[in-house]
C-alpha positions in Angstrom: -21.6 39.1 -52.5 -21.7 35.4 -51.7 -18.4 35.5 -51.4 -18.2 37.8 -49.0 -20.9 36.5 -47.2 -19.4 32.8 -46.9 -16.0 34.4 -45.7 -17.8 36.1 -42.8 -19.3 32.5 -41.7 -15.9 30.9 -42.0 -14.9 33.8 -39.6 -17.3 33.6 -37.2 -17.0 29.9 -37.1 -13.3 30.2 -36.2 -13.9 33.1 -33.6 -16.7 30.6 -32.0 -14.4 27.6 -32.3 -11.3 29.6 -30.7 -13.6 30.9 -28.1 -14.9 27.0 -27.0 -11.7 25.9 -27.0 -10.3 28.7 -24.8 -13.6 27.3 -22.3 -12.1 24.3 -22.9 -8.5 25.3 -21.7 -9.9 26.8 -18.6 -12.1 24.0 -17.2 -9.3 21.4 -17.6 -6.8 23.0 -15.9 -8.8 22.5 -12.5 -6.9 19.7 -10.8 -6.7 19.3 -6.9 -3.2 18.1 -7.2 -0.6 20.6 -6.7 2.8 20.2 -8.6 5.9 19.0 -7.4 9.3 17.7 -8.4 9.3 15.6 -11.4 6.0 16.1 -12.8 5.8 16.3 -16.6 3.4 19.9 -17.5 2.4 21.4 -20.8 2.3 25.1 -20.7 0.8 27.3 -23.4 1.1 30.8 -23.8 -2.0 32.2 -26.0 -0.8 33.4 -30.0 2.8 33.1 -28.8 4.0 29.6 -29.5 7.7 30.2 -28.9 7.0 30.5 -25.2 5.2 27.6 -25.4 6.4 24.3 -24.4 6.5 21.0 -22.3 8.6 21.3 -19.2 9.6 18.6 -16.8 9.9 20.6 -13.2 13.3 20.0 -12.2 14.7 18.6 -8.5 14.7 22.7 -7.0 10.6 22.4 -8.1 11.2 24.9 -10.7 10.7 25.1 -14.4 12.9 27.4 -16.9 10.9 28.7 -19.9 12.3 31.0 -23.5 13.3 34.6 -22.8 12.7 34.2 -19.3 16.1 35.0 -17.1 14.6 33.5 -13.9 13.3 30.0 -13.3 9.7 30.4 -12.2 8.9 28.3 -8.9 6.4 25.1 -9.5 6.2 23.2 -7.1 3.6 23.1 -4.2 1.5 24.9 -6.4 -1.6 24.3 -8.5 -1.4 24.7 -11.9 -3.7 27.4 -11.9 -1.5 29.5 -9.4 1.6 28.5 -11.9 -0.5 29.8 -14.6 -0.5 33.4 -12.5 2.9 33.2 -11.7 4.1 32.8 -15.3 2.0 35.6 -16.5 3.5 37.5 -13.5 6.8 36.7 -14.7 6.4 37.5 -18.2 5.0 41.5 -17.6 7.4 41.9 -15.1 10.3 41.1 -17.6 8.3 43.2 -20.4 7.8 40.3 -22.6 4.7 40.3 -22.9 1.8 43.0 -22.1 -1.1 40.9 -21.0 -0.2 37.4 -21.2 -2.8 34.7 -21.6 -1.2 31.1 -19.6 -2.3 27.6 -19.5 -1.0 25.0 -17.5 -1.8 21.5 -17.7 -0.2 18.4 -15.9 0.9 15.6 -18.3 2.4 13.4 -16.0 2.5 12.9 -12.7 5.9 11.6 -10.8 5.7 13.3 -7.5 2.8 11.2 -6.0 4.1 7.7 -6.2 2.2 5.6 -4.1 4.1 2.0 -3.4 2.1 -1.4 -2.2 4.1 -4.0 -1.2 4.4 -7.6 1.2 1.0 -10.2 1.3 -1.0 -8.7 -1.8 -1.2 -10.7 -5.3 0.6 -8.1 -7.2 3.1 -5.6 -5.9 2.4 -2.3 -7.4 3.7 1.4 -7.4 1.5 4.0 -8.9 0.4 8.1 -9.1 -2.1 9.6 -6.6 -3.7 11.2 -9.1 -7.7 12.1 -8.5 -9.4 10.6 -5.4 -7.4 7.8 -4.2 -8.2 5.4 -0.7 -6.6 2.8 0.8 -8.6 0.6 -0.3 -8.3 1.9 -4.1 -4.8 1.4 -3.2 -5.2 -2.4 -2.2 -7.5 -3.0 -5.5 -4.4 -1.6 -7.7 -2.4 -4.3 -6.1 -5.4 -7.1 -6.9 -6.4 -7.5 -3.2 -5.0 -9.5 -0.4 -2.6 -12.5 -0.9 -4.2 -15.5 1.4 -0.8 -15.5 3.3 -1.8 -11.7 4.4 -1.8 -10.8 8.0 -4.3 -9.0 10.1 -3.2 -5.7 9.6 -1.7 -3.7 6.8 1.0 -0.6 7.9 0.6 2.6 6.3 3.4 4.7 6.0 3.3 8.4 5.6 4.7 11.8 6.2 2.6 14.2 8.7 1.8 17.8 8.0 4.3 18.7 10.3 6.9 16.1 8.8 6.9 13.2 10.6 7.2 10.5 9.2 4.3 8.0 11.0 3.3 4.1 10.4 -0.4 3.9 11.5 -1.8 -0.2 11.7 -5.1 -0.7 10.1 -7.0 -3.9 11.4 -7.6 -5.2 7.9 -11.3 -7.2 9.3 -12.3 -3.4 10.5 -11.3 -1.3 7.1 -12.9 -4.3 5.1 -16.3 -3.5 7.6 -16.4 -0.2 6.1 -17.6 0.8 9.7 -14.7 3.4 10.4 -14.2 5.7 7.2 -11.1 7.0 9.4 -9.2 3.5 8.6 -9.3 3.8 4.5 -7.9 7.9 4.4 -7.2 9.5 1.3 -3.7 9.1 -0.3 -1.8 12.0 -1.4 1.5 10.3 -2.6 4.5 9.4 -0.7 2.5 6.7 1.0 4.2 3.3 1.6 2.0 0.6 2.0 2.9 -2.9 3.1 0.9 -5.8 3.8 3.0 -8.4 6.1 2.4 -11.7 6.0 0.4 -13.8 8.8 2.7 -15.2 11.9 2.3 -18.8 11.9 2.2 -21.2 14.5 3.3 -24.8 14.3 1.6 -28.5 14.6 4.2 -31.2 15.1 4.4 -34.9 16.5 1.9 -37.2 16.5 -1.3 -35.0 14.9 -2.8 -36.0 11.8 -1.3 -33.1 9.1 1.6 -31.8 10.9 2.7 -28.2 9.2 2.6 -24.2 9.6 -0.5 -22.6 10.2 -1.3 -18.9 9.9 -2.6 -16.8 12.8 -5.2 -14.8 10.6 -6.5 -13.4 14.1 -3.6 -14.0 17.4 -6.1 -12.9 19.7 -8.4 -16.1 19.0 -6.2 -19.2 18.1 -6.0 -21.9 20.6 -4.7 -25.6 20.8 -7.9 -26.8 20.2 -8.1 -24.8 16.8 -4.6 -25.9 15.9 -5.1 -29.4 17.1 -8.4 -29.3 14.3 -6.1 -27.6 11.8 -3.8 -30.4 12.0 -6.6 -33.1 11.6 -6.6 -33.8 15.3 -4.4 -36.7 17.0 -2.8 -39.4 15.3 -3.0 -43.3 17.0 -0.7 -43.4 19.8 -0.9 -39.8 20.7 0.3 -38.7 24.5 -2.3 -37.5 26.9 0.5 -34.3 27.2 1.3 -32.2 25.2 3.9 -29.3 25.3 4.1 -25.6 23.5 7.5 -24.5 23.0 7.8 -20.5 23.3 10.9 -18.1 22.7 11.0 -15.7 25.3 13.0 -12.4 24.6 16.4 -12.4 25.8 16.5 -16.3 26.2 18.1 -18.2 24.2 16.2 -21.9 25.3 12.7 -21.9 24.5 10.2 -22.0 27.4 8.5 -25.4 27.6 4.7 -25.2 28.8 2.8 -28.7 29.5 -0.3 -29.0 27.8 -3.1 -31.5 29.9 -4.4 -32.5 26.3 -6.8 -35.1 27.4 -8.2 -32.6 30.0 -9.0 -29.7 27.6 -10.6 -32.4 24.7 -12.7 -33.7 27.8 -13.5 -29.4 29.1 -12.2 -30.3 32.1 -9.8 -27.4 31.2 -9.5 -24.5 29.4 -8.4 -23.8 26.3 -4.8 -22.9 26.1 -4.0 -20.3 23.9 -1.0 -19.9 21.3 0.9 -16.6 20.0 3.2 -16.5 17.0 6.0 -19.0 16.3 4.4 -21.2 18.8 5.4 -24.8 18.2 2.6 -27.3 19.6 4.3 -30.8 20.0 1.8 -33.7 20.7 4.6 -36.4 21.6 4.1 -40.2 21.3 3.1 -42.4 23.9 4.8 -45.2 23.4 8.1 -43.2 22.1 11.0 -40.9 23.2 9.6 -37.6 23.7 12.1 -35.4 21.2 13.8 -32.2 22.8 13.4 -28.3 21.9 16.1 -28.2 19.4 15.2 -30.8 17.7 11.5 -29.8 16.8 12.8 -26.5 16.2 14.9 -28.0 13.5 12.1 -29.9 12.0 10.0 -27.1 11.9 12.8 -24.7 10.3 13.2 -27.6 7.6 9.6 -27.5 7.1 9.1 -23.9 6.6 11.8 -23.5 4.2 9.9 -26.3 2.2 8.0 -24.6 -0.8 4.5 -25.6 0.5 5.5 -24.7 4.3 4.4 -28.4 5.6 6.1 -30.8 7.8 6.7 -33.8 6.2 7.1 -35.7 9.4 5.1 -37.8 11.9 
């Protein structure tokens, strides 16, 4: 008698234990991903473990399982739809009456999300879960200091475009435009560029290449303090050397130096690869080409200064 009754507790334990981890089986196989080409999925048919297997889906975004004559179609769908469509395909090739299916993803490859240019550590990783821009940047151990003011995001469009939208990087680190840090589904190319530069030569203190972190507000005067200000026997005039498109010669603007240091003239301001020559007064003022290969020879240094005065 206690025999028997011991061997009815064993069986109820096991019918309670199959039962939570049937519960179990169904609430994991919940994820908002959908499949696609690549991806790495476990599929369990209930008390029939020769139809049970892991699959990679192949390039066509189908998967081929035992007894089945037809691949059954897996990607763009969740693996709860797969689940159905299995079963589907099981009854409809009278292999099994009322098939039980569980599909879980073990690896994701179809959501690679790459990060690239100005960050500290280059990355390529799965959108898997709830994944941001900025979750994206964090992956890649933020920002390099060399980083621009804007990062491009590359991505494919519902209707399958292929876009590159430019996020202001001071206005997604604000927070104030949720619109700027979207949600990334995989395929996404991210790439931060580096800062333009603009360049301090001649007769300032710390000639070299300085980054533009914001074009919009860099001036003489702010590269004229970036380079330590003038050196002794600086000239009153100063000249920004400028490509223009089509032209091969640079464009030489004169810069009344002494003018804007006294505010008896604006500030001029400078865009990207603009070289800033403060010649000397006593000296030969040096032509276009030749600052142009003093500053190629600097930035090709490893610290990016000019090591002339």
């Amino acid at each position: 008698m206690k025999l028997l009754l011991a061997a009815s507790s064993v069986f109820v334990c096991l019918i309670g234990l199959r039962a939570d981890q049937g519960a179990d089986m169904a609430s994991a196989n919940q994820p908002a991903q959908k499949i696609g080409a690549d991806d790495l999925i476990n599929v369990t048919v209930y008390d029939s473990p020769e139809l049970s297997r892991t699959v990679r889906v192949g390039e066509e975004g189908e998967i081929r399982l035992p007894m089945l004559k037809r691949a059954v179609p897996a990607a763009g769908r969740l693996p709860r739809e797969l689940e159905t469509a299995i079963a589907d395909a099981l009854r409809a090739e009278q292999i099994l009456v009322e098939p039980v299916v569980s599909v879980n993803v073990v690896e994701y490859r179809s959501r690679p999300v790459s990060v690239a240019g100005a960050v500290k550590h280059p990355v390529t990783f799965q959108a898997t879960g709830n994944v941001t821009l900025l979750d994206a940047l964090t992956r890649a151990d933020g920002l390099d200091p060399e980083a621009g003011s804007e990062i491009l995001l590359t991505h494919t469009t519902a209707d399958g475009k292929t876009v590159t939208d430019h996020v202001a990087v001071k206005d997604l680190l604000a927070g104030d435009h949720p619109e700027l840090n979207p949600h990334l589904v995989g395929g996404e190319e991210i790439r931060v560029p580096q800062a333009a530069r603009v360049y301090a030569v001649g007769n300032v203190k710390n000639p070299g290449a300085f980054a533009l972190k914001d074009e919009k507000e860099t001036s003489v005067l702010k590269v004229l303090a970036l380079a330590g200000g003038l050196a002794p026997f600086a000239c009153k005039e100063a000249y920004i050397y400028r490509a223009k498109p089509g032209i091969k010669d640079k464009e030489e603007i004169p810069v009344e130096l002494n003018r804007i240091i006294a505010r008896k003239s604006p500030d001029v301001a400078l865009v990207a690869d603009d070289i800033f020559y403060v010649p000397d007064a006593k000296g030969r003022r040096l032509t276009a080409s030749a600052l142009e290969k003093l500053v190629g020879f600097g930035a090709a240094t490893t610290s990016g200064l000019l090591i002339w005065r």
